[in-house]
N, CA and C of each residue as an Amber inpcrd file, in Angstrom:
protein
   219
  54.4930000 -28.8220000 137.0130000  54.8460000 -29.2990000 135.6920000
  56.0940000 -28.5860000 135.1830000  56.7690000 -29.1390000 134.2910000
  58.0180000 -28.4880000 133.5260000  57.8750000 -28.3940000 132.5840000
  58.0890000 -27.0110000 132.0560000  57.6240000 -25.9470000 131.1260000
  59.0280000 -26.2330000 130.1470000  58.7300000 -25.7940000 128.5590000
  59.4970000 -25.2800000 127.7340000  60.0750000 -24.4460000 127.9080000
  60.0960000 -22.8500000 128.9890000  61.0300000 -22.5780000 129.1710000
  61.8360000 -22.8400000 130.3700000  61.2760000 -23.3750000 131.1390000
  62.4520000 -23.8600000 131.8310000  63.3720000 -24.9460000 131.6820000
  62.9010000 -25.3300000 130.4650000  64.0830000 -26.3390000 130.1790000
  65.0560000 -25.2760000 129.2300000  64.2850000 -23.9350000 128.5750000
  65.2290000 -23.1380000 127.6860000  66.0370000 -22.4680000 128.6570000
  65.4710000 -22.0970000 129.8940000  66.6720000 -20.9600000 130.8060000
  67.4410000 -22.0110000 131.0720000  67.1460000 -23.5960000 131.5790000
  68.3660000 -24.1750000 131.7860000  69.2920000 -24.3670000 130.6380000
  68.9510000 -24.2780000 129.5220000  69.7310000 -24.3730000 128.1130000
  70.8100000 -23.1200000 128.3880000  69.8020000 -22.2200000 128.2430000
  70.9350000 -20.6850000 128.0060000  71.9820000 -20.6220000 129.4370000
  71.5200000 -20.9800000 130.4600000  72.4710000 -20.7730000 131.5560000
  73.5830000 -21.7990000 131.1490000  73.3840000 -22.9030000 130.3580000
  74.3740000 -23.7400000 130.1980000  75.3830000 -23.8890000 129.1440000
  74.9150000 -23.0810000 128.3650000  75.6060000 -22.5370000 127.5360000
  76.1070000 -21.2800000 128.1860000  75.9230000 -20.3990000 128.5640000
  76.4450000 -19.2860000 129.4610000  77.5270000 -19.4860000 130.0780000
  77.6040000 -20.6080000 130.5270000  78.7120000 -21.3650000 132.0050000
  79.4790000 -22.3710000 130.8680000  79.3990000 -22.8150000 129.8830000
  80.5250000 -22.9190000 128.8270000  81.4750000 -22.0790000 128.4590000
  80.9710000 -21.3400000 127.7900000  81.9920000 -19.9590000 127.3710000
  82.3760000 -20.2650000 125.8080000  81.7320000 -21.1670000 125.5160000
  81.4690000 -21.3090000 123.8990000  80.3290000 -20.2090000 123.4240000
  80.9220000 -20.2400000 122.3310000  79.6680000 -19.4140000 121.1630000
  79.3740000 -20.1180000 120.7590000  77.8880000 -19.6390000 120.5590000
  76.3050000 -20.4850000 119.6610000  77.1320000 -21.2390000 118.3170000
  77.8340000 -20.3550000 117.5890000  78.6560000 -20.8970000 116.1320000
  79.1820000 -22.3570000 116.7410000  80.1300000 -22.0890000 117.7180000
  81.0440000 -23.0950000 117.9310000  79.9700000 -24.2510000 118.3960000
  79.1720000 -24.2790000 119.4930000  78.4850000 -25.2310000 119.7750000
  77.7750000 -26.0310000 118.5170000  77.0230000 -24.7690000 117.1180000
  76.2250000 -25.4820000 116.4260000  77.0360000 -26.4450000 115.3400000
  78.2760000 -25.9070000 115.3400000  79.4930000 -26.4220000 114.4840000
  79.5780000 -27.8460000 115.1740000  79.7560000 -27.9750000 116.5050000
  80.1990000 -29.4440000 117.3410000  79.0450000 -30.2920000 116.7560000
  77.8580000 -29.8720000 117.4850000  76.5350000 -30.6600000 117.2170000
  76.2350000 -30.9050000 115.8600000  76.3120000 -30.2320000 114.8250000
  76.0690000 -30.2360000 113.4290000  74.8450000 -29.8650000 112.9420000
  74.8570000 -28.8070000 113.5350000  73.2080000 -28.0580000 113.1990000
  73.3400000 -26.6920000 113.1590000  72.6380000 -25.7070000 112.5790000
  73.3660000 -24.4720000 112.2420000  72.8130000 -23.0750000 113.8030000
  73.7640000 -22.4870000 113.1980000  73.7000000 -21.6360000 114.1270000
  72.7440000 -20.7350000 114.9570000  71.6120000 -21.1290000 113.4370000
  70.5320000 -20.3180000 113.9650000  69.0490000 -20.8340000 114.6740000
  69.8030000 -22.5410000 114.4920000  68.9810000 -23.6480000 115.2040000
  68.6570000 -23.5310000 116.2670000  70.5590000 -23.0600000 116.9300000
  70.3870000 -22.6810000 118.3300000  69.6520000 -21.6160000 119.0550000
  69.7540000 -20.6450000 118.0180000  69.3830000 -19.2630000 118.4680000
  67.6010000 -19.8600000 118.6030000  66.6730000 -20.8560000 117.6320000
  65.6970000 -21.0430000 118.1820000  65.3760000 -21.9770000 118.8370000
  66.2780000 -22.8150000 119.7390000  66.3240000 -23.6130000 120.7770000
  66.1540000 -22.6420000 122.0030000  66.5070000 -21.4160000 121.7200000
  66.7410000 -20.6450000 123.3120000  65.9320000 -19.2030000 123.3370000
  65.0890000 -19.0660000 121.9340000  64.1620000 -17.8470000 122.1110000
  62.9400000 -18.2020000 120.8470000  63.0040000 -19.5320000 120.4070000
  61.8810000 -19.7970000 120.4310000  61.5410000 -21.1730000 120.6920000
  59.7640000 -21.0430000 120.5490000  59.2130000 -22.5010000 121.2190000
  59.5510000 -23.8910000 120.2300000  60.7060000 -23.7670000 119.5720000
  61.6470000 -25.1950000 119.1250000  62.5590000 -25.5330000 119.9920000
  62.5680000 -27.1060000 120.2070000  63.0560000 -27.9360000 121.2200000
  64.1950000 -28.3480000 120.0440000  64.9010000 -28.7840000 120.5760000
  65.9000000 -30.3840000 119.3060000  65.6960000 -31.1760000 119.4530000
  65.9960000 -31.9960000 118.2730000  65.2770000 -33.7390000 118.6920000
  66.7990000 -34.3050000 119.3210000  66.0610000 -35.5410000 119.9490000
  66.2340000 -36.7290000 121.1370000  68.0790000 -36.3200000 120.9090000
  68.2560000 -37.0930000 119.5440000  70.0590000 -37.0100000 119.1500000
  70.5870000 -35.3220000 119.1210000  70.0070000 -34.5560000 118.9720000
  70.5970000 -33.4540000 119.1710000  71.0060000 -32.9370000 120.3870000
  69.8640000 -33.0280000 121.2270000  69.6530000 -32.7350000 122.3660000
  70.7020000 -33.4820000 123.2380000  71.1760000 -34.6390000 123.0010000
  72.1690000 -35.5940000 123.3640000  73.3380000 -35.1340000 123.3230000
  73.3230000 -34.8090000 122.1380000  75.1230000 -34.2830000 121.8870000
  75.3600000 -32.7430000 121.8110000  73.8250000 -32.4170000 122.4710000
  74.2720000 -30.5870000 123.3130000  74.8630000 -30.9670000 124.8580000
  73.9390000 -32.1790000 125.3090000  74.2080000 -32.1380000 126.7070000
  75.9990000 -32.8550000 126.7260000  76.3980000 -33.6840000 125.6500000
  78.0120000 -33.7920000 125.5010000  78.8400000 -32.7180000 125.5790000
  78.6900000 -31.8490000 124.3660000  79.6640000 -30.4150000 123.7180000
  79.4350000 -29.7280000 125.1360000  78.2890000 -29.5650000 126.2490000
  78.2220000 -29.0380000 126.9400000  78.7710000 -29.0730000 128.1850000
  78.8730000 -29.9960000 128.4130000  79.4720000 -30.8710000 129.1140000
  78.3190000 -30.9230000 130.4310000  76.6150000 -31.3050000 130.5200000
  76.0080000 -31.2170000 131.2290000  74.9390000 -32.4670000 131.7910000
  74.3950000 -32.6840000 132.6110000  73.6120000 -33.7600000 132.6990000
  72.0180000 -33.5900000 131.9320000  71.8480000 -34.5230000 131.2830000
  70.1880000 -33.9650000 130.8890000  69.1990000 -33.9730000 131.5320000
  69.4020000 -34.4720000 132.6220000  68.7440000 -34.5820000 133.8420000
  68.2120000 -32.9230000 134.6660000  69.5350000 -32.4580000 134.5460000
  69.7280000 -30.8430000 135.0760000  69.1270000 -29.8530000 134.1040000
  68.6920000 -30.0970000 133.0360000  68.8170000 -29.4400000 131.5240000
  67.4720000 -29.5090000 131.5070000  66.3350000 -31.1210000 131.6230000
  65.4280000 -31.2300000 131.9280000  64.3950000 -31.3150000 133.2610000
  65.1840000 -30.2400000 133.6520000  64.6200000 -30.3980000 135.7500000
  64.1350000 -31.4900000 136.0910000  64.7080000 -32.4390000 135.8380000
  64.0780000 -33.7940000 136.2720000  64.9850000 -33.9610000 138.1310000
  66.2320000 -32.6760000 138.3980000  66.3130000 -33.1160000 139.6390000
  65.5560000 -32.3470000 140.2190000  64.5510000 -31.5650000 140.1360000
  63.8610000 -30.7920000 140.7310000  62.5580000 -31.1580000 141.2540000
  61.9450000 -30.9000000 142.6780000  60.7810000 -31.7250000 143.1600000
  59.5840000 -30.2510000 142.5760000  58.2040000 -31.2160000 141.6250000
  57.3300000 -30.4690000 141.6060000  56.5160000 -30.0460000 142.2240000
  55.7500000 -28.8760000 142.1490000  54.8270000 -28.6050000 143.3410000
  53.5970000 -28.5950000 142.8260000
């Protein structure tokens, strides 16, 4: 199964491999800064449209974001 945090370590690694700051990202998306900070250390997700236009600003697949390329065991 795929866990909440592994969809958060794929968050933070992807933001990591941007080289944007949390500000700048929450500024793009339009949600505040500290939204992000509990997208990635706590158990809050973003909804559907947010989550959309992280995987844009990010420049990532949501596919990769949501281990959906990953085979479960």
């Amino acid at each position: 199964m795929i866990t909440i945090n592994q969809i958060r370590e794929k968050l933070i690694e992807a933001i990591e491999q941007s080289g944007m700051k949390k500000s700048e990202i929450a500024r793009k998306i339009d949600v505040s800064h500290q939204a992000i900070g509990q997208y990635l250390h706590q158990n809050r997700m973003p909804a559907l449209d947010t989550f959309a236009n992280l995987c844009v600003v990010l420049d990532i697949d949501p596919a990769d974001i949501l281990c959906t390329n990953e085979k479960l065991s």
